[in-house]
N, C-alpha and C positions, 0 to 999 in steps of 0.2 A: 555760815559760809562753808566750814567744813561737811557739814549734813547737804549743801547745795552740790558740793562735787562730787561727793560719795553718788550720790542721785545719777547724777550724767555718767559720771564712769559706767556704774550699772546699766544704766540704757542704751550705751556704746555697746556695753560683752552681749547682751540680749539681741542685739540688731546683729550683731558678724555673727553669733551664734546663728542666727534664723537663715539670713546669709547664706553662710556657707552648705546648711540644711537643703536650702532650692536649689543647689546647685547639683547636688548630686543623684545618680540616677534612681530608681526606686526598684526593687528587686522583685525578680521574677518569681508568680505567685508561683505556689506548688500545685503541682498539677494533679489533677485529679484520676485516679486509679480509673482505668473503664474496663466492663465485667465482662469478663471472659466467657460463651456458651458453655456449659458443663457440658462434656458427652455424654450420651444416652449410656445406659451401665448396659451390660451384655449381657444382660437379660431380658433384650426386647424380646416381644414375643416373635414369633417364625413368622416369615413372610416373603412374598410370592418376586420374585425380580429375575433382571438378566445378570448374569453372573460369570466371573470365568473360573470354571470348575478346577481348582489347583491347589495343595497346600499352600496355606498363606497364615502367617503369624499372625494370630489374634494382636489388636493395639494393646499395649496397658499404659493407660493415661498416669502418667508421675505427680499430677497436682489438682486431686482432689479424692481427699479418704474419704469420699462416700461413693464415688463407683468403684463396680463389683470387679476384681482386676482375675481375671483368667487366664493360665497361662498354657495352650493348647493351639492344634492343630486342625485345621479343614480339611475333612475328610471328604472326597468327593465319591459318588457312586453313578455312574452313568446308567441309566434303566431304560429298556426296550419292552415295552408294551402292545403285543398282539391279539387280536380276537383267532377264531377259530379258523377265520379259512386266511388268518397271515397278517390283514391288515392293521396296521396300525392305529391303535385310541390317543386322539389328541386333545381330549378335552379334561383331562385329571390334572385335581389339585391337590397341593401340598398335604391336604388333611385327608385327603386320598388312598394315600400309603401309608404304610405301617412296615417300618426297620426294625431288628431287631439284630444286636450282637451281642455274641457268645449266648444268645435264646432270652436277653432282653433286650426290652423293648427301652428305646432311644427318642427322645425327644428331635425333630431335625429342624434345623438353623434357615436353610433356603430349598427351594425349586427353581431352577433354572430350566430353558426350553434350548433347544438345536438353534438357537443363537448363537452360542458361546461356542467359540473358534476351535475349529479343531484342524489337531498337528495327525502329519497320516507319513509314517515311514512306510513304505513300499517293497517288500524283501521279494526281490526276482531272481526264480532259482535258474541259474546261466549254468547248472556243471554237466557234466555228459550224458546224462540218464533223461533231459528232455530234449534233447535234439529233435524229435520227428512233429512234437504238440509249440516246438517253441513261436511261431509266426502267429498260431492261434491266439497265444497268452499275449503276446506282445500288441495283439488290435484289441483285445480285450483288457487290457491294462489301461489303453490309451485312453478308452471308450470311459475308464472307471475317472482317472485325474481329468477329460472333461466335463464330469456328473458330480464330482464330490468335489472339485475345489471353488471353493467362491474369491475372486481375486481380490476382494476387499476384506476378506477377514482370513483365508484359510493357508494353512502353508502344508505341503509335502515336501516328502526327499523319496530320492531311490537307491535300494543294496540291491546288488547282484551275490549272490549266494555259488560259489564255485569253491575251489580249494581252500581257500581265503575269503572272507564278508569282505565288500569293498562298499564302501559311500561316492555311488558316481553322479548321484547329482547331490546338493547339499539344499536347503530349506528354499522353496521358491513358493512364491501365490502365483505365478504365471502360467498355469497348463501345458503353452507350446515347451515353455524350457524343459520342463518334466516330461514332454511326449520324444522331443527332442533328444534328449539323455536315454531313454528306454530303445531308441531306434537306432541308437548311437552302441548299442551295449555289443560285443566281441559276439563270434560263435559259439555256441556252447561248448564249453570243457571242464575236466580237471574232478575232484572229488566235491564231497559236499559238506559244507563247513556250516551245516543249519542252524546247530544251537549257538556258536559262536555267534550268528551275526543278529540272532533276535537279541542274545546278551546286546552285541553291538548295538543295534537300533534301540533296542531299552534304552541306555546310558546316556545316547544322542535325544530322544525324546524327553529325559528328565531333567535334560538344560532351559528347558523354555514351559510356561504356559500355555493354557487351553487345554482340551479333550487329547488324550494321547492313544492314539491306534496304530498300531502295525497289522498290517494286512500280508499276508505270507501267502506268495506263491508259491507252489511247491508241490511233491510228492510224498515229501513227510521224511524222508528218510536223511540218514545223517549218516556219515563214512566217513568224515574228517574233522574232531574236535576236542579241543580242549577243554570244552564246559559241559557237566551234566543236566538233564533235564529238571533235577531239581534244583539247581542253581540259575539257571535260566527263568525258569517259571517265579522264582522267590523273587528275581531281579523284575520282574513285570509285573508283579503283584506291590514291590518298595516301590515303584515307581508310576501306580494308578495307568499304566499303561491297557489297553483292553485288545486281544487279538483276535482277528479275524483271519479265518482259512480257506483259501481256495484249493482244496485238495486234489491234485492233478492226475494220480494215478488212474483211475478208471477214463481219463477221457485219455491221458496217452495209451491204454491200452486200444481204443477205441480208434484213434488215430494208425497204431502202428498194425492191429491185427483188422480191423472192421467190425471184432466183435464189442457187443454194447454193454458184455457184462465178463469178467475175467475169475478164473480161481485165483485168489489172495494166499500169498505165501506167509509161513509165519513173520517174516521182518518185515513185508508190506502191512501185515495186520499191527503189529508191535508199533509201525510209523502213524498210521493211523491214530491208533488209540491215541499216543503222545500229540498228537493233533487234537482231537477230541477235548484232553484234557486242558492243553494250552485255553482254547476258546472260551470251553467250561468254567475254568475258575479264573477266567478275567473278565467274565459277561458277556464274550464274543459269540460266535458262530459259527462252524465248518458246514459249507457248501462242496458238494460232490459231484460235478459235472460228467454227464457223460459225453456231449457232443458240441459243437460249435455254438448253438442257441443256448445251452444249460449252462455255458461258460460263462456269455455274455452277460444274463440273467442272475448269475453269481455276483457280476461284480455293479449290476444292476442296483439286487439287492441293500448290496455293501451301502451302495452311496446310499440309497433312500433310509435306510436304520439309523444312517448317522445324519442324516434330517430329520428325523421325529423321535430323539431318543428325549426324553429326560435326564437332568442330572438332578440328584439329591445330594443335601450335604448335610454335616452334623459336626459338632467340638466336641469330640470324647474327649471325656473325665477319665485320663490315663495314670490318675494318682496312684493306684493298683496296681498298674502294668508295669512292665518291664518293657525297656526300650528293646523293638527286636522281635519280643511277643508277639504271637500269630493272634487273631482275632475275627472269628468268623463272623458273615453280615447274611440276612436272610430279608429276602424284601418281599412284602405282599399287595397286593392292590385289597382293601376293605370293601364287602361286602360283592364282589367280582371276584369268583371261584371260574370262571370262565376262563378267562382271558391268561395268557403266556406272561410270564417274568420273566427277565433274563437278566442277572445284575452281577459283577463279579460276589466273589463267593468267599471273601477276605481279605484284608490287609494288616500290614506290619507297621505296630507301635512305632513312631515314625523317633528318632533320637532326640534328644532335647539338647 
């Protein structure tokens, strides 16, 4: 009798055990890790795309010690490539060229083509020394922001260049606002505040992406400023900016006397050159008009260079350098000793 109850008791705890077991709910399985794409390590090989030519911070992926983590800067180089009688070669690729700085030779990351947007500050010299050419420059400027802007990718601004750089229109893709603003601008006056306002327009172009050009109207000369030409030009070289000049003197001479060619004083020459050299070591170009067509054809030019320019890029290995460090670039087209280069001519170790 005693072994008969022991029995049932037993089979009662085993039944509420089981019991209370269905009753409760069953736990959520663990979920299962799902694998993450590894990044490509930054050593893919170079290759051909559209691109927007800017310093831009290389990734460094934080979770996975097997990519190659680099820690550097995209150097961009904008390249104008011409045959002999001017025209433009648009069929070069990336294996193409051959870069070389401080005289070696650099492996390059991309090629990008005149897709990639470009920012165009506008420096129009308003002070008193062009009054008689000013109506000229002002239809030919106009003629320029409807050739070079594309209103789905491209932005300008415009300076007036007088005592003072002023910014009187500020970044627009709209043409009319920009033609708008130029026809808008005061009678000419006052001194010339040149290098102050390409410093200016540097500073304002290095706030935004894309191709940065400042296109300078002007006679070259300067009578009022605070910043020297070698401070100005370092300031456009930090900042991948590339200048273009429409150098105005011989056509205001031509405008105010009727002749098509003038004697050059020393400080016209002296403005000159510092024109020259602006264009030259930014990859740009000085145009030298003499008459209403040569003007227009200037800024003609301008626009078509900067739809068939290439850009190159590369990640310099700045382990070596010194943030600040000058660094000259030399670019060649392989096996085409013909054909024109035109590429800026250095940049500065960019800080870290």
């Amino acid at each position: 009798m005693l072994v008969f109850r022991l029995t049932v008791i037993l089979l009662f705890v085993v039944a509420a055990s089981a019991a209370a077991q269905s009753g409760r709910n069953k736990p959520d399985p663990t979920p299962t890790p799902h694998s993450t794409p590894r990044p490509f390590p930054s050593s893919t090989p170079p290759r051909e795309r559209i691109i927007t030519a800017t310093p831009t911070p290389t990734p460094t992926p934080a979770d996975d010690d097997e990519v190659i983590r680099v820690d550097s800067t995209l150097i961009p180089i904008p390249v104008s490539v011409v045959d002999n009688e001017g025209r433009a070669i648009r069929n070069l690729r990336l294996s193409d060229f051959e870069v070389k700085i401080n005289g070696e030779r650099v492996e390059l990351a991309e090629l990008a083509r005149a897709e990639t947007p470009v920012r165009v500050a506008l420096l129009f010299d308003n002070s008193g020394s062009v009054l008689k050419a000013r109506e000229f420059e002002v239809q030919a400027s106009v003629r320029f922001f409807e050739r070079v802007i594309r209103p789905d990718r491209d932005l300008a601004a415009l300076f007036s260049i007088s005592t003072i750089g002023r910014l009187e229109q500020p970044f627009s893709a709209n043409p009319r606002v920009l033609i708008d603003a130029i026809r808008r601008l005061p009678p000419p006056e006052g001194a010339t505040a040149l290098l102050d306002t390409i410093e200016m327009a540097a500073r304002y172009l290095g706030d935004i992406s894309g191709r940065r050009v400042i296109v300078l109207v002007s006679d070259g000369d300067d009578t009022k400023t605070d910043t020297t030409f070698e401070q100005a030009l370092r300031l456009a070289q930090s900042l991948d900016c590339q200048i273009f000049v429409v150098h105005t003197t011989e056509f205001e001479n031509y405008i105010r006397t009727g002749s098509r060619r003038g004697n050059a004083n020393v400080r016209a020459l002296a403005a000159e050159r510092r024109m020259q050299s602006f264009a030259a070591q930014t990859g740009g170009a000085v145009y030298m008009p003499i008459d209403e067509r040569e003007l227009d054809d200037a800024f003609r030019r301008i626009s078509i260079e900067l739809a068939e320019q290439y850009v190159l890029s590369y990640y310099p290995e700045e382990l070596r350098a010194t943030p600040g460090e000058y660094r000259s670039i030399e670019v060649t087209v392989k096996a085409r000793p013909e054909v024109t280069v035109r590429a800026r001519k250095g940049y500065y170790v960019p800080k870290r």
